[in-house]
C-alpha positions as semicolon CSV with decimal commas, in nm:
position;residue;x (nm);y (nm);z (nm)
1;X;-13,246;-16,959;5,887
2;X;-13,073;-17,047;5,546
3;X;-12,858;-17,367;5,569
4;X;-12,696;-17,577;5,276
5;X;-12,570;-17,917;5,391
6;X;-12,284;-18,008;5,140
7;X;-12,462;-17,930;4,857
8;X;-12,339;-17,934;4,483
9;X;-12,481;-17,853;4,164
10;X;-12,378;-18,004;3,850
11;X;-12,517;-17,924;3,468
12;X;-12,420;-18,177;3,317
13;X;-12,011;-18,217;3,367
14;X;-11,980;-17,868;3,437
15;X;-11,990;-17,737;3,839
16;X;-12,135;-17,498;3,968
17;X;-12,135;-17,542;4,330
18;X;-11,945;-17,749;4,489
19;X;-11,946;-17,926;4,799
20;X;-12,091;-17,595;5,004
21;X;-12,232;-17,594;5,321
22;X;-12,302;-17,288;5,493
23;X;-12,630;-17,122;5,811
24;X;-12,719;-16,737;5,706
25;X;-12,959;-16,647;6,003
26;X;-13,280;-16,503;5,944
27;X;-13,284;-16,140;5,918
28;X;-12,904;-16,126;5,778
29;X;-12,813;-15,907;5,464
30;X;-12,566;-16,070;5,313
31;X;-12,371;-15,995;5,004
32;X;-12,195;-16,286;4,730
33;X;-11,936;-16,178;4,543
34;X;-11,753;-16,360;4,302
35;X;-11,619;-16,351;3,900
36;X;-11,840;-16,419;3,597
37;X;-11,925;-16,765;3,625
38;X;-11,847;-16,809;3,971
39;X;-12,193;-16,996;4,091
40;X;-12,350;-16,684;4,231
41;X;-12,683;-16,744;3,985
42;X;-12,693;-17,064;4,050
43;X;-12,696;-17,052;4,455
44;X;-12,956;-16,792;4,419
45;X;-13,199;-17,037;4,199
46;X;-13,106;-17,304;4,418
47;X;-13,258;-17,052;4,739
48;X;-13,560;-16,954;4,500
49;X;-13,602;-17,346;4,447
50;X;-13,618;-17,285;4,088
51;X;-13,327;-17,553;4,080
52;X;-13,251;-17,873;4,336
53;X;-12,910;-17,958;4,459
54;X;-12,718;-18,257;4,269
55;X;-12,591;-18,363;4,616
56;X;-12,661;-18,213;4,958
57;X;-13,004;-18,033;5,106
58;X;-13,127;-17,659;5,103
59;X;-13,290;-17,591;5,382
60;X;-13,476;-17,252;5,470
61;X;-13,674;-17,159;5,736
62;X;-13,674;-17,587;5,820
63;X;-13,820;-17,656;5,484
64;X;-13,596;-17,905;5,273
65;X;-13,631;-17,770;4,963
66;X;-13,643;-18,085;4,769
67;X;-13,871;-18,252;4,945
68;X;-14,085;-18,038;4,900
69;X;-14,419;-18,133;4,717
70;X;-14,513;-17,856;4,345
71;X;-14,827;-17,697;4,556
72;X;-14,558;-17,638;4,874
73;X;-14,290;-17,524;4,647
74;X;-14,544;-17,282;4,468
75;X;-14,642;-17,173;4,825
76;X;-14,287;-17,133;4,939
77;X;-14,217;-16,931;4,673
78;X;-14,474;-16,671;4,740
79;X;-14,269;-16,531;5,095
80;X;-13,937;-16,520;4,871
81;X;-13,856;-16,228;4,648
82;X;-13,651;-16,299;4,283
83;X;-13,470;-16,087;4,099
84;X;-13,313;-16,211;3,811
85;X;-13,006;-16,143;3,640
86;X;-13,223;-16,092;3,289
87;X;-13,572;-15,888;3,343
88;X;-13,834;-16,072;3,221
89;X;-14,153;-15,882;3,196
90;X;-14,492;-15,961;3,021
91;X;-14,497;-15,757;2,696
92;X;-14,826;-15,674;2,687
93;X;-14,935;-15,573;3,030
94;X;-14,878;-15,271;3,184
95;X;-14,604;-15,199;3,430
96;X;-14,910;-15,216;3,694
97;X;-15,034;-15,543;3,598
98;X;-14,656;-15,721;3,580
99;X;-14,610;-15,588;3,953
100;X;-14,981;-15,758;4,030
101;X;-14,904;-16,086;3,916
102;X;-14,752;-16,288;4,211
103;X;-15,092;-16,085;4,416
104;X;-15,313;-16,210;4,179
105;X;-15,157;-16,546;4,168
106;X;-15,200;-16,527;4,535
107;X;-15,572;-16,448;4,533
108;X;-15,521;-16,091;4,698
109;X;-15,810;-15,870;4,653
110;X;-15,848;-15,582;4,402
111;X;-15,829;-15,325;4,688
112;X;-15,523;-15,472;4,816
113;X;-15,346;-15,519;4,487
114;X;-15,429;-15,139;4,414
115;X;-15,260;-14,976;4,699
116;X;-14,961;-15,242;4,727
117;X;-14,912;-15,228;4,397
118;X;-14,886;-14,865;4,375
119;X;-14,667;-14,875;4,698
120;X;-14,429;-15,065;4,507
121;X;-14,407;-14,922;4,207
122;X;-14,370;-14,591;4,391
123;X;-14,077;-14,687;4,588
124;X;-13,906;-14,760;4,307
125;X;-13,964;-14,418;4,167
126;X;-14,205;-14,507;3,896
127;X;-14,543;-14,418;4,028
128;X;-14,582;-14,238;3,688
129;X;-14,504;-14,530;3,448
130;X;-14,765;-14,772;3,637
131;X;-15,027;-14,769;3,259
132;X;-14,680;-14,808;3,052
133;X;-14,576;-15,094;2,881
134;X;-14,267;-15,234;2,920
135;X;-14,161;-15,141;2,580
136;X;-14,173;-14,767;2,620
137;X;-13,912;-14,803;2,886
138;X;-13,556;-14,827;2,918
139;X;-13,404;-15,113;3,016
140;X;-13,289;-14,943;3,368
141;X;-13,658;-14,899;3,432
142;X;-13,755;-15,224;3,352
143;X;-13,490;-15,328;3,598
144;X;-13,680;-15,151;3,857
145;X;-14,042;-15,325;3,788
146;X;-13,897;-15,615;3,858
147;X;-13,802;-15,476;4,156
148;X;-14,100;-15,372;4,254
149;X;-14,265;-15,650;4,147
150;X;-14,045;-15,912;4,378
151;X;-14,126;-15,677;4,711
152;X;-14,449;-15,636;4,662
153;X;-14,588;-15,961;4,819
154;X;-14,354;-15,815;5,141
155;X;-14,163;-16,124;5,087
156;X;-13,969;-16,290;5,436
157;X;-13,660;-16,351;5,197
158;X;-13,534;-16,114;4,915
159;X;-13,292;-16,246;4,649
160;X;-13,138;-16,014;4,431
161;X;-12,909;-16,126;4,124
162;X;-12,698;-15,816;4,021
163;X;-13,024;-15,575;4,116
164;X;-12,810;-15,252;4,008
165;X;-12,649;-15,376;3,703
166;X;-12,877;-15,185;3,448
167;X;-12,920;-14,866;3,693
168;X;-12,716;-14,515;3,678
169;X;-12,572;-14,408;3,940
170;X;-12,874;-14,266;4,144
171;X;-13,107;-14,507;4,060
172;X;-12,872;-14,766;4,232
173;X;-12,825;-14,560;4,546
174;X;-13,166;-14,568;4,592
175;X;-13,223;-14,966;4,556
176;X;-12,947;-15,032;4,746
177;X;-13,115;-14,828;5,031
178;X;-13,452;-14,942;4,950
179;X;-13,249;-15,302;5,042
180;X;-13,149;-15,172;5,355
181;X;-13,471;-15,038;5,479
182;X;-13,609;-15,433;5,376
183;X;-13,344;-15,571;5,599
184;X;-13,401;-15,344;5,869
185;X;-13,756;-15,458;5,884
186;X;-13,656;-15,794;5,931
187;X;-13,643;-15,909;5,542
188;X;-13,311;-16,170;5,477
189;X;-13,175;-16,027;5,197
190;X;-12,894;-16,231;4,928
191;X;-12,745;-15,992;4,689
192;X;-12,532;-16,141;4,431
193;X;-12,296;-15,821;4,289
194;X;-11,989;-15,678;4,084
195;X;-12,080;-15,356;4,353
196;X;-12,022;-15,412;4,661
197;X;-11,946;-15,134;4,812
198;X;-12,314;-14,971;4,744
199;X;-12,448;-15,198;4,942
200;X;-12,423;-15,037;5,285
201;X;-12,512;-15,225;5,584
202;X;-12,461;-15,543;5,539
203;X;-12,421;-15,860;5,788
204;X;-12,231;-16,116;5,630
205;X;-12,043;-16,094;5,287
206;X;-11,998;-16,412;5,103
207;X;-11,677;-16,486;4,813
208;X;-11,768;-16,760;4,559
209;X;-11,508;-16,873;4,328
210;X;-11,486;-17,184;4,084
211;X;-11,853;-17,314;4,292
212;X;-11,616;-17,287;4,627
213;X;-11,739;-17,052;4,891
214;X;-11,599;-16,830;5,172
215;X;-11,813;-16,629;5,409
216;X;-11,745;-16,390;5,642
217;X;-11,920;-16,150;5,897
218;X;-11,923;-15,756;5,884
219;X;-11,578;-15,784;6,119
220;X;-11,432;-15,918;5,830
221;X;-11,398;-16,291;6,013
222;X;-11,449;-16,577;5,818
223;X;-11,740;-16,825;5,918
């Protein structure tokens, strides 16, 4: 369970969110919509607790984010899943050892970082490119070790700012179900987008606007 209690975020004088309050049960897929500048990034980072509320609680799975202590945040972190709007990838590691990190980080064993690693970086269809750096690809594939690199710890909660944006046609179709298949193993997926409609499947689909939200359910009811 995801629940924000009234919660605002502020940068200074500008809002971002305002005043929201919302419960996304586990297991949902849910998809935010909204315009440029709408708070979508910003509710995701609040989620990811890279970013606390300037009023109100985030709570997930009855953990209040901002009470939260660094070592509990660090360990929350590990069962959620980021993808960011901008790919940020380690330069001079391979597209292997950027999928490793959070395993590593974790203290996972070599064997196990081999073969989930691989898993990953093979569901996103780039077995092939696992010795690369991230310079010799484009920036559609980088998009995708980042991917691969936020499922591979089998996160319980996958957020996903604008996962497709970089992607061709194809290569979205194939995240998008690779989304699906998370949810319908029990993953709660978020998936900020300008695409909707690719996203098949989904539970609840959310409207920001101006940091003010509207949610509804797959009936098209508001919530």
């Amino acid at each position: 369970m995801i629940e924000l209690k009234d919660v605002s975020l502020r940068y200074g004088k500008s809002v971002a969110l305002n005043q929201i309050s919302l419960q996304i049960p586990a297991k949902s897929y849910v998809i935010i919509e909204g315009p440029s500048g709408a708070g979508k990034s910003s509710l995701l980072r609040l989620l990811a607790s890279f970013e606390i509320p300037t009023k109100g609680e985030v709570t997930v799975t009855g953990k209040a984010m901002s009470k939260l202590s660094r070592a509990a945040r660090s360990h929350y972190r590990r069962s959620v899943g980021y993808i960011g709007n901008d790919v940020i990838l380690l330069p001079n590691r391979s597209c292997f050892e950027n999928v490793a990190l959070p395993m590593r980080i974790a203290g996972n064993s070599n064997e196990e970082i081999q073969a989930r690693v691989s898993a990953a970086l093979t569901r996103v269809g780039l077995a092939k490119a696992s010795k690369f750096l991230p310079s010799v690809l484009s920036g559609g594939e980088q998009q995708r070790v980042a991917i691969a690199r936020a499922i591979v710890n089998r996160p319980a909660v996958l957020l996903a700012d604008e996962p497709t944006a970089q992607l061709d046609g194809l290569a979205a179709d194939k995240i998008a179900q690779l989304f699906r298949e998370f949810n319908q193993a029990n993953v709660t997926i978020l998936v900020a987008t300008h695409d909707a409609e690719r996203f098949k499947g989904w539970t609840h689909r959310m409207k920001l606007n101006a940091g003010k939200l509207e949610l509804f359910d797959a009936k098209g009811d508001a919530l």
